[in-house]
C-alpha positions as CSV (number, residue, x, y, z in Angstrom):
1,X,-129.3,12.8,-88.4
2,X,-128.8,16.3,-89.4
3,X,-128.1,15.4,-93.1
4,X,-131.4,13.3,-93.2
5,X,-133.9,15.6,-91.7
6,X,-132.5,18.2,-94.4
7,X,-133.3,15.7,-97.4
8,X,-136.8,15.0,-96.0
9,X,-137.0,18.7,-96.1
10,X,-136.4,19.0,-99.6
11,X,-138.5,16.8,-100.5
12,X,-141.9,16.3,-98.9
13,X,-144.4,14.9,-100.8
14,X,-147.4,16.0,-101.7
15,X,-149.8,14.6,-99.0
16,X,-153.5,13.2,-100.3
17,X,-157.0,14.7,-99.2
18,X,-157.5,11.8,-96.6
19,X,-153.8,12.0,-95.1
20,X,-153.8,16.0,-94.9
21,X,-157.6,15.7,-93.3
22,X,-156.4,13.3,-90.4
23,X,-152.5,14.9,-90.5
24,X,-154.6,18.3,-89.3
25,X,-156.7,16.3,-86.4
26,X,-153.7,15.0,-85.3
27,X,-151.6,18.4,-85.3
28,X,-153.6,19.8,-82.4
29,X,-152.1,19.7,-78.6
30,X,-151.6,16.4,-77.1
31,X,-152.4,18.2,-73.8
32,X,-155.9,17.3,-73.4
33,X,-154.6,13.6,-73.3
34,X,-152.6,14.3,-70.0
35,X,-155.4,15.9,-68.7
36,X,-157.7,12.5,-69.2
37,X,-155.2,10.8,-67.7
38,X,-154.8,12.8,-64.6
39,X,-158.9,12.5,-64.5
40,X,-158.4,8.5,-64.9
41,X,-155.8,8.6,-61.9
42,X,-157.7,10.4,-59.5
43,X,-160.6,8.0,-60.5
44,X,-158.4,5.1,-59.7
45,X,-157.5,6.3,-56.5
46,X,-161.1,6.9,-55.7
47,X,-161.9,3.3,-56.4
48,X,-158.9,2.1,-55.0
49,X,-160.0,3.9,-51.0
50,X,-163.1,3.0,-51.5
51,X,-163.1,-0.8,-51.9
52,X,-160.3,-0.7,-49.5
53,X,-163.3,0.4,-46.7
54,X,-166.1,-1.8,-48.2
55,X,-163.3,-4.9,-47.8
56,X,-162.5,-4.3,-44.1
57,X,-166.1,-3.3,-43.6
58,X,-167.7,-6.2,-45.1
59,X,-166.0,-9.6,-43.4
60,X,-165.7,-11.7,-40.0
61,X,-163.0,-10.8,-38.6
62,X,-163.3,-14.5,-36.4
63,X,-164.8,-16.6,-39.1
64,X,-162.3,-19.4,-38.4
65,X,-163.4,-20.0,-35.1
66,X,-167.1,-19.5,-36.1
67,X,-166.6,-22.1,-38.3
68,X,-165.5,-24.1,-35.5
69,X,-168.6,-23.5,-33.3
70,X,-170.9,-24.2,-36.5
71,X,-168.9,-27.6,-36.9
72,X,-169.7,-28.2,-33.2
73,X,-173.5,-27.1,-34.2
74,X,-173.8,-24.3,-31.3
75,X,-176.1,-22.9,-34.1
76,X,-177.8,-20.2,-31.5
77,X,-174.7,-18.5,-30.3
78,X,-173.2,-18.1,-34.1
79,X,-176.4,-16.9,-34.7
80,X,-176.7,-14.2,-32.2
81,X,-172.7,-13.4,-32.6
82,X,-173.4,-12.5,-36.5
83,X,-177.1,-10.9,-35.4
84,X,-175.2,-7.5,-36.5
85,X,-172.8,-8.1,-38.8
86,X,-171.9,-6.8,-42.5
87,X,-170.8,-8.9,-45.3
88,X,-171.0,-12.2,-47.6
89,X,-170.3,-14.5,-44.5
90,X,-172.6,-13.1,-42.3
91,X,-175.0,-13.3,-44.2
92,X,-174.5,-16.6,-45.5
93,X,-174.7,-18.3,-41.7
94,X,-177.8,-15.8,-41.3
95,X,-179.9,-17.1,-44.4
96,X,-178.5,-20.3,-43.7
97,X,-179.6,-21.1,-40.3
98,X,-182.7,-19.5,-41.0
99,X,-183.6,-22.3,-43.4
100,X,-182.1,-25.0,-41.5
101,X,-185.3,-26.7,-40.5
102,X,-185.9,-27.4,-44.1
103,X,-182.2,-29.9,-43.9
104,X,-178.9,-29.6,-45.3
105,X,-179.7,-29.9,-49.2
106,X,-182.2,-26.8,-48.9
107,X,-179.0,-24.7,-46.5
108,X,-176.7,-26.3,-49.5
109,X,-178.7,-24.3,-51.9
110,X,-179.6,-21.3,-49.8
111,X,-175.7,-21.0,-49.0
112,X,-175.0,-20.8,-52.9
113,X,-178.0,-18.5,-53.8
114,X,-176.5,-16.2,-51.1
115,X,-173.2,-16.0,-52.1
116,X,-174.2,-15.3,-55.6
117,X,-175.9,-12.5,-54.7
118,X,-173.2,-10.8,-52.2
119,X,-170.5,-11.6,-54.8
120,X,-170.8,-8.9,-57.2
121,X,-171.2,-6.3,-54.0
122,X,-167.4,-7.4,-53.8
123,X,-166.9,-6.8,-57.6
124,X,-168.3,-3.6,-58.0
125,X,-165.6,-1.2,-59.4
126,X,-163.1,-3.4,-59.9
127,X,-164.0,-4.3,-63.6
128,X,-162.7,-0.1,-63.6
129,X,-159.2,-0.6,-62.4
130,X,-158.7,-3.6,-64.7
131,X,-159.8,-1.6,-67.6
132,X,-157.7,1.2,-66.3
133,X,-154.3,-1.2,-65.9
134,X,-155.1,-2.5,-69.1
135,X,-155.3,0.8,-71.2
136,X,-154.2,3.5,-69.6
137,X,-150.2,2.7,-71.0
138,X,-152.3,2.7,-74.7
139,X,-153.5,5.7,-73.9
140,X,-150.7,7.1,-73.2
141,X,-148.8,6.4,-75.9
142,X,-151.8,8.0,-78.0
143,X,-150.2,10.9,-76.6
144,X,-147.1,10.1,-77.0
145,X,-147.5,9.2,-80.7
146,X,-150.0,12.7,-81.4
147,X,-147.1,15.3,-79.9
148,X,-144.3,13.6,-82.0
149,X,-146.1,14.1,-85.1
150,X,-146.3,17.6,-83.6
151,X,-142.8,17.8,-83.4
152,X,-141.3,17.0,-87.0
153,X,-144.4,18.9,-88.4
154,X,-143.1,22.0,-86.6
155,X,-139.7,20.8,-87.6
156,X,-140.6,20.3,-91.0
157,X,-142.1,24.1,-91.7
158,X,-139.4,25.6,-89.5
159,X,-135.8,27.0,-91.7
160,X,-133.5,25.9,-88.5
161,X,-130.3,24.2,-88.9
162,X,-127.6,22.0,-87.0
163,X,-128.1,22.4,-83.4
164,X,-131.1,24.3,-83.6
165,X,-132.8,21.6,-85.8
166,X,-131.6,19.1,-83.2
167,X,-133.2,20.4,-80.2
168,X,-136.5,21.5,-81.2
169,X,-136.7,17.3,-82.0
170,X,-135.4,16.3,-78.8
171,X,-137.3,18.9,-77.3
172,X,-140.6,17.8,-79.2
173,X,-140.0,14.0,-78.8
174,X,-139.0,14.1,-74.5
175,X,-142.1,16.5,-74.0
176,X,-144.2,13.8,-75.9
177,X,-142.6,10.8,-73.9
178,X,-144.2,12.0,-70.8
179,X,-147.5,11.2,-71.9
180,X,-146.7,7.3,-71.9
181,X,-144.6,7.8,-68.9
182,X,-148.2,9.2,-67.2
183,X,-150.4,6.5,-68.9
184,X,-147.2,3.8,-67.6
185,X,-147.9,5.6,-63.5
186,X,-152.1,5.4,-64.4
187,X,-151.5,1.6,-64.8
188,X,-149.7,0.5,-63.0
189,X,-151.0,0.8,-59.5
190,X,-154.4,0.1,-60.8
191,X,-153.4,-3.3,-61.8
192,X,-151.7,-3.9,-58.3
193,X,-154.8,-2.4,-56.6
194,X,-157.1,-5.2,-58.9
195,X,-155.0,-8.0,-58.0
196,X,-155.2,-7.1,-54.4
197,X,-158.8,-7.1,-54.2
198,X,-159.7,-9.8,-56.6
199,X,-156.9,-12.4,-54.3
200,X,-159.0,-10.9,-51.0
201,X,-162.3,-11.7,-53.0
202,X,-160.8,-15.3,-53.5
203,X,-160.0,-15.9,-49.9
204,X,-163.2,-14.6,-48.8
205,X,-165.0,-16.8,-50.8
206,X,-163.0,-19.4,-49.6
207,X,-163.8,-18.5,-46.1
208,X,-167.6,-18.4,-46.5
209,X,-167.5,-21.4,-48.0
210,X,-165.6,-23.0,-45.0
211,X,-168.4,-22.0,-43.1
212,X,-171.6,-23.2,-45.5
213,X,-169.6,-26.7,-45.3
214,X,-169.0,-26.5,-41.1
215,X,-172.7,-26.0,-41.3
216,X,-174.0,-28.6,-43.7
217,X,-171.9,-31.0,-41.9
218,X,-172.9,-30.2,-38.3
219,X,-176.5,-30.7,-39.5
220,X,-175.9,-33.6,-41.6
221,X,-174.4,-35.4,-38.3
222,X,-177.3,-34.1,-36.4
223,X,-180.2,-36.6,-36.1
224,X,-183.4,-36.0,-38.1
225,X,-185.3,-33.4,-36.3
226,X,-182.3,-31.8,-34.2
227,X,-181.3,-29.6,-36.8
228,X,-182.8,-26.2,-36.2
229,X,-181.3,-25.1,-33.3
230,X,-178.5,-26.5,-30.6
C-alpha cells in the first residue's frame, strides 16, 4: 500500500484543461451534500406523519358492514350514517346513491368517475418518498465519491510517510463513507413508508369498490322504479 501511493507520487501526470477544471469543482467540501440529505430526511419524515393522518382521517372505519346494509338496499340509513364522513368511500356511496334514480349503469359510472377523482388525494406525496428511496443512496454516494477524491488529493500534495500517509487515507476515505451511510438511512425508511401507503391505497380501493358492487347489485335486484330509496 505504502510502496504504491509513493510511486503514484512520483509520478503524477500532467492533468489536461478539462480534467483539472472539473478535478477543482470536485475538490471542494463534500459537506454541503450531508446537509441536503439531512434536508431530504426531515422532508421524508414530514411526508411520512402527514399521510399517516390523511390515511386514518380519510376512510370507514365499518365499511364491511356498510357494504352489508347496501347489499340488503337499506340505502337511507347508509346514507345518513356516511351524511358526515371523509374519504374515497364516503363519498363514493354519497355520489352514488344520489344518482341512483337514474339505474345501476349511470351509479356504475358515477362510482368510477368518483374514485378517479379521490384517488390521487391518496397519492399526493407519495411520488416524493419513492423518489427519495430510489435516490437518496445515489446521492449519497455522490458524497462519498466527492470526499475521497478529497482525500488522495490532500494525500497526493502532502510529504507524509508510512503511518502517517496511512491514516490521513483511512481517515479521508471513513469520513467520506458516512455520506452513503446517510443517503443508505434517507432511503431506506422512505421506501418502507411508500410501500406502506401505496398497499393501504390498494386495500382501500379494494374496499370502495366492495361497496360500488353491494350497491349496483342491490339496485340491480331491485324492481324497476324501487331503486331510489329503501
Amino acid at each position: 500500500m505504502t510502496s504504491f501511493l509513493l510511486l503514484a507520487q512520483a509520478a503524477q501526470p500532467e492533468l489536461g484543461w478539462l480534467s483539472s477544471k472539473l478535478l477543482g469543482v470536485t475538490l471542494g467540501s463534500a459537506e454541503w451534500v450531508l446537509w441536503l440529505l439531512v434536508i431530504l430526511s426531515v422532508m421524508s419524515i414530514a411526508v411520512m406523519l402527514e399521510r399517516a393522518v390523511y390515511f386514518a382521517r380519510h376512510r370507514l372505519p365499518n365499511s364491511e358492514a356498510l357494504a352489508v346494509r347496501l347489499a340488503r338496499g337499506e340505502f337511507d340509513a347508509v346514507s345518513a350514517e356516511v351524511k358526515n364522513q371523509k374519504g374515497m368511500e364516503a363519498a363514493v356511496i354519497r355520489e352514488a346513491l344520489a344518482s341512483a334514480s337514474q339505474g345501476p349503469d349511470t351509479v356504475e359510472q358515477v362510482i368510477a368517475s368518483t374514485v378517479a377523482r379521490e384517488r390521487p388525494q391518496y397519492e399526493r406525496f407519495l411520488s416524493l418518498l419513492g423518489t427519495l428511496g430510489n435516490n437518496a443512496p445515489f446521492i449519497g454516494l455522490f458524497g462519498t465519491v466527492l470526499g475521497i477524491i478529497k482525500a488522495f488529493n490532500d494525500l497526493g500534495e502532502m510529504n507524509a510517510k508510512g503511518g502517517a500517509m496511512q491514516q490521513t487515507v483511512m481517515a479521508g476515505i471513513s469520513e467520506a463513507l458516512v455520506a452513503t451511510a446517510v443517503g443508505l438511512a434517507v432511503a431506506i425508511p422512505a421506501v418502507v413508508a411508500f410501500n406502506i401507503f401505496s398497499r393501504q391505497l390498494k386495500t382501500l380501493t379494494s374496499r370502495t369498490n366492495s361497496l360500488g358492487h353491494a350497491l349496483v347489485g342491490a339496485m340491480k335486484a331491485r324492481k324497476p322504479g324501487a331503486a331510489g330509496g329503501n
